[in-house]
C-alpha positions in Angstrom: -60.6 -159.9 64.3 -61.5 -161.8 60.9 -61.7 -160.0 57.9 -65.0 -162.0 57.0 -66.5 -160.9 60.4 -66.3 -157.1 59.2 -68.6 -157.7 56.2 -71.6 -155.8 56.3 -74.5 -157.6 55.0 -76.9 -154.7 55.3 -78.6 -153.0 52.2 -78.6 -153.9 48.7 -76.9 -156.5 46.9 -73.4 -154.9 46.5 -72.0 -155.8 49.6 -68.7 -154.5 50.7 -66.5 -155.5 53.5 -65.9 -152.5 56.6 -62.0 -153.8 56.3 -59.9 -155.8 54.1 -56.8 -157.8 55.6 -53.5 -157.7 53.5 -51.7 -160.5 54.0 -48.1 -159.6 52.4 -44.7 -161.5 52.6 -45.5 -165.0 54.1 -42.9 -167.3 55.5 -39.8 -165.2 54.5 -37.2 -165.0 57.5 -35.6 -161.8 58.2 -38.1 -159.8 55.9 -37.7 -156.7 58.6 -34.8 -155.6 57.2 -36.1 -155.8 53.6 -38.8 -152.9 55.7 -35.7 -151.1 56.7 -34.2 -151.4 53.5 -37.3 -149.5 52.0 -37.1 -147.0 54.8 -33.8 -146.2 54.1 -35.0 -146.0 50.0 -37.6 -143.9 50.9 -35.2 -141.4 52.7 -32.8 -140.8 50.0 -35.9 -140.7 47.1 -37.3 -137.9 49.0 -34.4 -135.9 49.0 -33.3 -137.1 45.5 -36.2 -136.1 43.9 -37.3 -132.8 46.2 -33.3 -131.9 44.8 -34.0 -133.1 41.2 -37.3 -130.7 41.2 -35.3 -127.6 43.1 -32.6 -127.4 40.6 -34.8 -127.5 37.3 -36.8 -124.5 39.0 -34.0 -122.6 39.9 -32.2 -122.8 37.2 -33.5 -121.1 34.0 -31.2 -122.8 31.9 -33.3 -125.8 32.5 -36.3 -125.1 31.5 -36.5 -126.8 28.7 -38.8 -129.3 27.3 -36.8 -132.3 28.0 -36.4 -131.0 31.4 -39.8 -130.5 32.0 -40.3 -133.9 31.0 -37.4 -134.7 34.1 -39.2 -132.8 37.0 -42.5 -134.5 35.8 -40.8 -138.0 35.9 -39.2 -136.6 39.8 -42.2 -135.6 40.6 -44.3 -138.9 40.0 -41.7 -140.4 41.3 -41.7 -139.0 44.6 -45.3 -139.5 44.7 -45.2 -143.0 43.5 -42.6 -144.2 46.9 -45.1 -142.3 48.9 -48.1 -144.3 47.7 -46.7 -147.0 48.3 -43.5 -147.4 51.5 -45.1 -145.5 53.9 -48.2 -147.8 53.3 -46.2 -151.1 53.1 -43.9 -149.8 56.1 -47.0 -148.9 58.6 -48.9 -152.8 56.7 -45.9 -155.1 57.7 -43.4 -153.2 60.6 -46.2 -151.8 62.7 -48.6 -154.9 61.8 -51.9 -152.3 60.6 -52.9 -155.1 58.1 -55.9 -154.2 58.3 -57.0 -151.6 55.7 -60.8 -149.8 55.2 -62.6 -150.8 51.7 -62.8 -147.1 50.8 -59.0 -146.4 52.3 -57.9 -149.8 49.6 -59.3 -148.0 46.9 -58.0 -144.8 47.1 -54.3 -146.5 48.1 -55.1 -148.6 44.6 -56.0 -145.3 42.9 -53.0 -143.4 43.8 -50.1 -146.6 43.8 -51.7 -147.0 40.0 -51.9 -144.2 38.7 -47.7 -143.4 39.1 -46.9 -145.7 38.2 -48.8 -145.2 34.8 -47.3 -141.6 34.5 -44.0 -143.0 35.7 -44.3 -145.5 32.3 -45.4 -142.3 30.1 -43.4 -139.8 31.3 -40.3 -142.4 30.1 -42.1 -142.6 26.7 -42.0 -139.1 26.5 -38.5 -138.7 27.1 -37.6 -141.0 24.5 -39.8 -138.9 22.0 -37.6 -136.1 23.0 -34.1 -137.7 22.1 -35.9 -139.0 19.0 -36.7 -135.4 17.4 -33.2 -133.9 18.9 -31.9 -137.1 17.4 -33.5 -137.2 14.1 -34.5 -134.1 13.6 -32.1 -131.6 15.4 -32.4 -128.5 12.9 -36.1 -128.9 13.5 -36.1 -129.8 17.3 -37.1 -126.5 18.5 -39.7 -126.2 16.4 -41.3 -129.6 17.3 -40.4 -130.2 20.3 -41.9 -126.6 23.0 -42.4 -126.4 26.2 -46.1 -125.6 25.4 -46.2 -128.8 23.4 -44.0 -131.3 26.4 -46.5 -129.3 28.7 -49.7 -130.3 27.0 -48.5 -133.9 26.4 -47.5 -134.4 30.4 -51.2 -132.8 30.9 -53.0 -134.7 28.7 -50.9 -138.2 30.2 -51.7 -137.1 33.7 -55.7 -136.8 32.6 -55.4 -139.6 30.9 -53.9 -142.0 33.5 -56.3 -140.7 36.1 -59.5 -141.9 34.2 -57.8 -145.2 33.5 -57.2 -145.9 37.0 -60.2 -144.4 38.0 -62.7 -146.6 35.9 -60.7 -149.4 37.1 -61.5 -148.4 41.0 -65.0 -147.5 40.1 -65.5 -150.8 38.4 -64.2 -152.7 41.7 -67.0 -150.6 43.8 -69.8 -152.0 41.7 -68.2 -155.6 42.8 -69.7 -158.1 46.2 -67.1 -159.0 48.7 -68.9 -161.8 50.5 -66.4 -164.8 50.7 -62.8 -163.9 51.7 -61.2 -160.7 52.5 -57.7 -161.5 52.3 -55.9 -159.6 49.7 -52.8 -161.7 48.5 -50.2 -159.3 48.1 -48.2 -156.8 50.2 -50.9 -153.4 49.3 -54.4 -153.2 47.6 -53.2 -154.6 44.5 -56.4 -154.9 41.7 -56.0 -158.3 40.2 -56.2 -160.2 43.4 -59.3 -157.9 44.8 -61.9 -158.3 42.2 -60.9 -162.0 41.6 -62.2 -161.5 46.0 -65.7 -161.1 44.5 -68.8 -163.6 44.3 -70.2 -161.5 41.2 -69.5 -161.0 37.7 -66.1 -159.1 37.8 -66.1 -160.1 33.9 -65.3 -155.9 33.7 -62.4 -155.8 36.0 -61.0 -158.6 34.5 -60.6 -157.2 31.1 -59.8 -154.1 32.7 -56.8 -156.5 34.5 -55.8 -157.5 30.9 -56.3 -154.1 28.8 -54.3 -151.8 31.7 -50.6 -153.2 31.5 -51.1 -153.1 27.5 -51.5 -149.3 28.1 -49.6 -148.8 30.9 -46.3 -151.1 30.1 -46.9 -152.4 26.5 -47.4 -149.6 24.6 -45.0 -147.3 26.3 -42.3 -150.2 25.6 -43.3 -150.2 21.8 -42.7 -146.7 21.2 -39.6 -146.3 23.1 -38.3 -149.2 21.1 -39.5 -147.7 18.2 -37.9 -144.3 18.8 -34.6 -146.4 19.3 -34.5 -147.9 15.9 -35.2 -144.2 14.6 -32.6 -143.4 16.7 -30.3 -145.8 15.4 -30.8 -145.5 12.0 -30.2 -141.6 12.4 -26.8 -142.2 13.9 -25.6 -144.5 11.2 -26.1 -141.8 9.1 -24.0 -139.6 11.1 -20.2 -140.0 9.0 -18.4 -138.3 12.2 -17.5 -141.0 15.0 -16.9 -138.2 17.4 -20.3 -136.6 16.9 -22.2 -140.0 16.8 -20.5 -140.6 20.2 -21.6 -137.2 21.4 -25.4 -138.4 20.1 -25.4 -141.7 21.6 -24.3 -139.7 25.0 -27.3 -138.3 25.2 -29.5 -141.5 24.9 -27.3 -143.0 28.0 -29.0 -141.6 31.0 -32.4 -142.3 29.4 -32.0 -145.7 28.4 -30.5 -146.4 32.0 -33.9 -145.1 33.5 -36.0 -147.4 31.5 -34.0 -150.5 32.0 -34.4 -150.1 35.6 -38.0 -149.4 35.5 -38.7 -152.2 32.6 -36.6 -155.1 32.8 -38.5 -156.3 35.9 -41.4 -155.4 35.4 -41.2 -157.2 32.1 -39.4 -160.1 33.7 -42.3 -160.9 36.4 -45.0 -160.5 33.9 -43.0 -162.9 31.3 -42.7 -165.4 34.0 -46.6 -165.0 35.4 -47.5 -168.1 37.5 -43.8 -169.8 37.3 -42.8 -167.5 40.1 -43.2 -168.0 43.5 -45.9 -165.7 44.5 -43.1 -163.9 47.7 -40.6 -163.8 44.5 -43.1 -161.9 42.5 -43.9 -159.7 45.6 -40.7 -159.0 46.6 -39.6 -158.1 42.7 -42.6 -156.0 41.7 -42.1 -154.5 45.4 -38.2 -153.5 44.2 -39.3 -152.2 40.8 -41.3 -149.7 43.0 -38.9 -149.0 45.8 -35.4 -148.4 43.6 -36.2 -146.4 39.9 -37.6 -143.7 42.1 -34.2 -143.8 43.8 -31.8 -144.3 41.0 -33.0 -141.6 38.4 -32.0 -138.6 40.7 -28.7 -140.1 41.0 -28.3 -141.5 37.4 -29.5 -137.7 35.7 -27.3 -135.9 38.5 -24.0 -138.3 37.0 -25.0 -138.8 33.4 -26.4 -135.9 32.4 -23.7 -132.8 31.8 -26.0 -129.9 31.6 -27.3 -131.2 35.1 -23.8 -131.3 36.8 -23.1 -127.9 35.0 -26.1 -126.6 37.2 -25.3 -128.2 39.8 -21.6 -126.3 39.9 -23.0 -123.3 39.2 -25.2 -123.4 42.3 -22.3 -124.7 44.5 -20.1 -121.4 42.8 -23.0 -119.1 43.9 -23.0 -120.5 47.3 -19.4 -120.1 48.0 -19.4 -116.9 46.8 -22.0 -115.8 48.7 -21.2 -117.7 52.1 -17.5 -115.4 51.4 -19.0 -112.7 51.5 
């Protein structure tokens, strides 16, 4: 069945189509194992980040702010590869292209808005090796779990309306030409620019959102790093400058991962071949989620020291 047979001309000049059809990865041999790939990413994020999430619950010694600020960043996380592989895994293996208007929006809504608090909840941690960095004697003060809680809430509101206006803006739009949505899920850019009336709004909206979303999380954390940096060359000890840095290493790992490409495919905007960009934004979605389990679990010492303390209780208990 066509996409543009499933438009329903009916009532009132905003017209909406029953189903849109996304089209995905075209003319790429052997893409079913990229699918397995992501099924196998999927596997390991899940019990990555449901492990991430159990120990900083368990263990009281992790509740901290920063660490609030880790299960928040898990948590999205989690949510974020479910938004979007089981989706793109039931879209391209099990060839359910087709997707409902209203279904499209709230898949938009949810892919988008983790991605956001993926981007803030980074910005966040950087704030919180900023004040320990710069301002340790005052650390505790500044930096609360009331006041890491109220920042993730506040994020989490905020993110939600953002995407949300975006979605709404989209339902106010005519779908009466094509219904073939260029990418591999309901991406925004390449719906609205699907309508036949002004989508002047969405289009801003297209422009304004990775400013907030990318941009200005990139800003601060930059920022925070040359306050960083500047604090640490006033540190006269090498050892305890090391010991500093240390603590940077896991973080700046995370947003490397979660940047660099995302930067990358938006530097290089119509250059790239449009199954390049797919594939690359696709990868920036599928493997942070996976890698900052592992990457806190190995880099970050009060983590391991958690994590031997639960396998000690364990062993005791399985003795006895």
């Amino acid at each position: 069945m066509s996409p543009l047979n499933s438009v329903d001309f009916t009532n009132g000049s905003i017209v909406h189509p029953d189903l849109f059809y996304i089209s995905g990865f075209a003319g790429i041999p052997h893409i079913k194992y990229y699918y397995i790939f992501t099924c196998f990413v999927y596997v390991l994020t899940l019990l990555g980040n449901t492990f991430v999430m159990f120990m900083i619950y368990t263990d009281h010694c992790l509740h901290s702010p920063k660490y609030i600020a880790v299960f928040n960043l898990a948590l999205c996380d989690l949510c974020g590869s479910t938004a979007f592989i089981p989706p793109l895994i039931d879209t391209f293996m099990f060839k359910s292209h087709f997707i409902s208007f209203k279904a499209c929006m709230a898949s938009m809504f949810f892919a988008f808005c983790f991605i956001s608090l993926q981007s803030f909840t980074l910005a966040v941690l950087s704030y919180d090796r900023c004040v320990a960095i710069c301002f340790p004697l005052r650390y505790n003060e500044i930096v609360t779990n009331k006041s890491i809680l109220v920042i993730t809430a506040t994020l989490w509101i905020f993110a939600g309306m953002a995407i949300l206006m975006a979605v709404m803006y989209l339902t106010t739009l005519s779908f009466c030409k094509s219904a073939v949505i260029n990418s591999y899920f309901c991406d925004h850019g390449p719906i609205y620019r699907l309508a036949c009336n002004d989508y002047t709004p969405s289009m801003l909206i297209n422009w304004t959102h990775p400013v907030m979303i990318l941009w200005f999380p990139v800003l601060f954390i930059t920022g925070t790093y040359i306050c960083i940096g500047r604090a640490l060359m006033r540190i006269a000890a090498a050892s305890e400058r090391l010991k500093a840095m240390q603590t940077c290493t896991s973080h700046l790992i995370l947003v490397s991962v979660f940047y660099l490409p995302i930067c990358i495919t938006e530097a290089m905007g119509s250059a790239m071949d449009q199954n390049t960009r797919m594939i690359n934004m696709s990868l920036t979605t599928v493997l942070p989620p996976v890698l900052n389990p592992i990457i806190y679990t190995l880099k970050t010492e009060e983590f391991r020291e958690s994590i031997k303390k639960l396998y000690r209780r364990n062993k005791i208990h399985c003795k006895k």
